[in-house]
N, C-alpha and C positions, 0 to 999 in steps of 0.2 A: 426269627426270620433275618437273613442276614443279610446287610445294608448291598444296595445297588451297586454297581462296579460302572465306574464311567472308563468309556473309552478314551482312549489320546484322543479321536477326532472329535467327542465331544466337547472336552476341554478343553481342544484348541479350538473348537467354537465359539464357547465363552468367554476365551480369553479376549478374541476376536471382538466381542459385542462389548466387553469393558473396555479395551483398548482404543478401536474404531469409533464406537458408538459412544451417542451419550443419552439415548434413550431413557435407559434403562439409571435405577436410582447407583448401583456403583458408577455406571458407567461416567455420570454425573460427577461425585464423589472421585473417580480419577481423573478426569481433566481437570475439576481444581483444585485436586492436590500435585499434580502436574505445574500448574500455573503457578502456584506459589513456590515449587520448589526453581522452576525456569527465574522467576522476577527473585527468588533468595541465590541462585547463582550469577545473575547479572550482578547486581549488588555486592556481593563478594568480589567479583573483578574490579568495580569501580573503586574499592573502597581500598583493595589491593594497589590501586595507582596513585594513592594518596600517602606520602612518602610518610609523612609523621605517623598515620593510621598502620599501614605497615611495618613499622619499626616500633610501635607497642602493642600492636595484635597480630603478630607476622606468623608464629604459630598457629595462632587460631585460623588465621585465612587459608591456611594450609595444607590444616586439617579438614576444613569445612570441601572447601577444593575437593581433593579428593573425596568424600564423603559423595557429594554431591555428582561430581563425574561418575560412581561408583555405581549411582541412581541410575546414571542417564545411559552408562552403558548396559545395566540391567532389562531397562527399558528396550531400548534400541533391540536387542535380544530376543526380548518376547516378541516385538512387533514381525521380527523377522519368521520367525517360527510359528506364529498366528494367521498369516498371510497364504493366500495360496500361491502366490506366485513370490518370494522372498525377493527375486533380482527384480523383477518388476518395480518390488516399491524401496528397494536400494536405490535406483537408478530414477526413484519421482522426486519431485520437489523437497516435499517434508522429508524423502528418504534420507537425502544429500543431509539436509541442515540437520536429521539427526544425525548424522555420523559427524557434520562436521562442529554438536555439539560434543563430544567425549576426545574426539581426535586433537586439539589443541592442549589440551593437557599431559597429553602423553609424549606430544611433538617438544613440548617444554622442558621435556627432562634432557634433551640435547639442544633446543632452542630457548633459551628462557625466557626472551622477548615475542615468543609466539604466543602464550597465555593470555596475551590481550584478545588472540581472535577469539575468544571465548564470548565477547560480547555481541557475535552473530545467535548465541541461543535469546535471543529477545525476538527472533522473529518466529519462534517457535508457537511464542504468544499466539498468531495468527489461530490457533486452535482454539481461543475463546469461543471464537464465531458458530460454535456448534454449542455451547453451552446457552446461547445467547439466541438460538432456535431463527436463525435469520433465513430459512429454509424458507418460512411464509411470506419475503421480500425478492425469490426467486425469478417472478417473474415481471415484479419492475425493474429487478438488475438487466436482465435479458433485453426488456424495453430500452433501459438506457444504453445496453451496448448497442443495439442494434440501430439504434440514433445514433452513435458518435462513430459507427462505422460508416454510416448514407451519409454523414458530413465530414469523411476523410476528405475529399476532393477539393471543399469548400474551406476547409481549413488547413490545408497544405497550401493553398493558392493565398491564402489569409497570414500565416507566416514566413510565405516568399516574399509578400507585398511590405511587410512588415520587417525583415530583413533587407530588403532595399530601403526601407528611410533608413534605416538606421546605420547603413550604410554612408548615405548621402549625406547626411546630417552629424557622422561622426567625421566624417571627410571636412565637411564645411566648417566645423567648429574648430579642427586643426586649423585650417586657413586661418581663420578668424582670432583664434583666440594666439595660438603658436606656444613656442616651448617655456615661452617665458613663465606662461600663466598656467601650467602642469598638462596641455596637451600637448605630450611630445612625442605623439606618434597618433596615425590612423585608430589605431586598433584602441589606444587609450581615449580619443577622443567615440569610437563606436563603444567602448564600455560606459562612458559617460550617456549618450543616448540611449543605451538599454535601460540601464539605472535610470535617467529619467521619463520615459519614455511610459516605463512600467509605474512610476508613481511611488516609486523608493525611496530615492532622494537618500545616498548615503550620506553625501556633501563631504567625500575625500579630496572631489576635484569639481567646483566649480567657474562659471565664464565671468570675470571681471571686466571687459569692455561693455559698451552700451549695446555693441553691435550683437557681441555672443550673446549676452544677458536676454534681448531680443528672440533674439534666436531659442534661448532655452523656453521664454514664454510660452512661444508657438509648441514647442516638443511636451510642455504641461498639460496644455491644451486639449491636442493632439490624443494626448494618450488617455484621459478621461473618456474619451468616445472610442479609440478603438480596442480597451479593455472591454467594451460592452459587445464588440462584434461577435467573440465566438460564441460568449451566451447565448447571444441571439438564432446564431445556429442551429446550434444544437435543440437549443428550444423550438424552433420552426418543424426538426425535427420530430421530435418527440410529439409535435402534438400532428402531425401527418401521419407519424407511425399509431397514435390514437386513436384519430380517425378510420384507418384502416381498419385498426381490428375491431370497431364498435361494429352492432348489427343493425341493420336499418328497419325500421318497425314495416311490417306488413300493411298496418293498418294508419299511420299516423307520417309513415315514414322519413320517423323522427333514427339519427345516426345516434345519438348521443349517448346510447347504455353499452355498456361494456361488454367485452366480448366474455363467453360464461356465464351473462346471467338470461335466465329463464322469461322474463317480463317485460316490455318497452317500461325504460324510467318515467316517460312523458303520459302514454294513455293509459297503462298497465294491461295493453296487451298481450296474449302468449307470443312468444318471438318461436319460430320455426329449427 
């Protein structure tokens, strides 16, 4: 009996389901052998920029380079030819960063300081997240955007508010402190408000009069309580957008079980 004959559309099915997916146990098996080889060519750049490590391993970085470009343009390849729509996912997110992993090495042979942009394949990473089955956290992601969307208004209005102190208070501390004492200008004294404001504290520039000093107390202060405002937001949110989608018991009309489950959590009656 003579063995099956697969089709090309077969096999560009499958190639599809290792590639795409990670379902399945290859498909597993190639994202993280994917991942290791992305995190062993970030590493070779880095280590490429370290002048001594270059000048006694400058071969081997070289080599590996290439090797490793060799992967990725391989890769890039199949994914194109696996796809049904190839320009479609040339032109997605992940399409770009793959091209623009292989593309920096080739662009090197006539720019040789473009080989650093090769440290954009670390965002390639971001395809852990499938290995990592975050698929069952779908719809708290969804929950949480659609919370920090209902408090776009809230908190645009919350860093207008927040870009006027820090305004007024990089203004005033010019006054106050002057060029002598390293605010010599608005905009250095509004960088010094941000920085303290946020609870930084680089201390490249601080107020040396009583009065500035004064002054910065307040902006310490200050900014302990209004670090806490957008949390608060969003949280108000979130538990509004909760509320909504819980079901309210027929019988007990208790709100508090979650929307999808079959039973009030409070009486354990059948919810409709």
């Amino acid at each position: 009996m003579e063995p099956k004959q697969l089709s090309p559309e077969s096999i560009r099915r499958r190639m599809y389901h290792v590639i795409f997916e990670a379902e399945s146990r290859w498909g597993r098996a190639f994202d993280v052998a994917l991942i290791l080889v992305i995190l062993l060519s970030v590493a070779v750049v880095m280590l490429d920029s370290v002048a001594a490590f270059r000048e006694s391993h400058g071969s081997l970085l070289w080599t590996l380079e290439w090797v490793l470009t060799l992967i990725f343009t391989v890769e890039y390849g199949l994914r194109l030819s696996c796809v049904i729509s190839p320009r479609k996912y040339a032109l997605s997110f992940f399409g770009i960063i793959d091209l623009l992993a292989i593309l920096p090495t080739f662009i090197a042979l006539a720019l040789p300081s473009a080989k650093y942009l090769l440290v954009v394949r670390i965002l390639r990473i971001l395809r852990v997240f499938r290995v990592l089955k975050l698929a069952t956290y779908v719809q708290e992601s969804n929950q949480l955007s659609r919370a920090l969307w209902a408090s776009r208004r809230k908190i645009v209005v919350f860093l207008f508010a927040v870009f006027t102190i820090v305004v007024v208070l990089g203004s005033l501390m010019y006054l106050i402190e002057g060029e002598e004492h390293g605010f010599s200008s608005i905009p250095r004294g509004v960088y010094w408000a941000v920085v303290t404001l946020t609870t930084v504290g680089y201390g490249d520039i601080a107020p040396e009069t009583p009065q500035g000093q004064a002054v910065a107390m307040i902006v310490m202060v200050l900014g302990y309580g209004i670090i806490a405002v957008p949390t608060g937001i969003v949280t108000a949110e979130l538990t509004s957008s909760s509320m909504k989608a819980a079901k309210a018991c027929p019988k007990c009309r208790s709100q508090r079980t979650p929307d999808g489950a079959g039973f009030c959590c409070d009486c354990g009656g059948e919810l409709s």
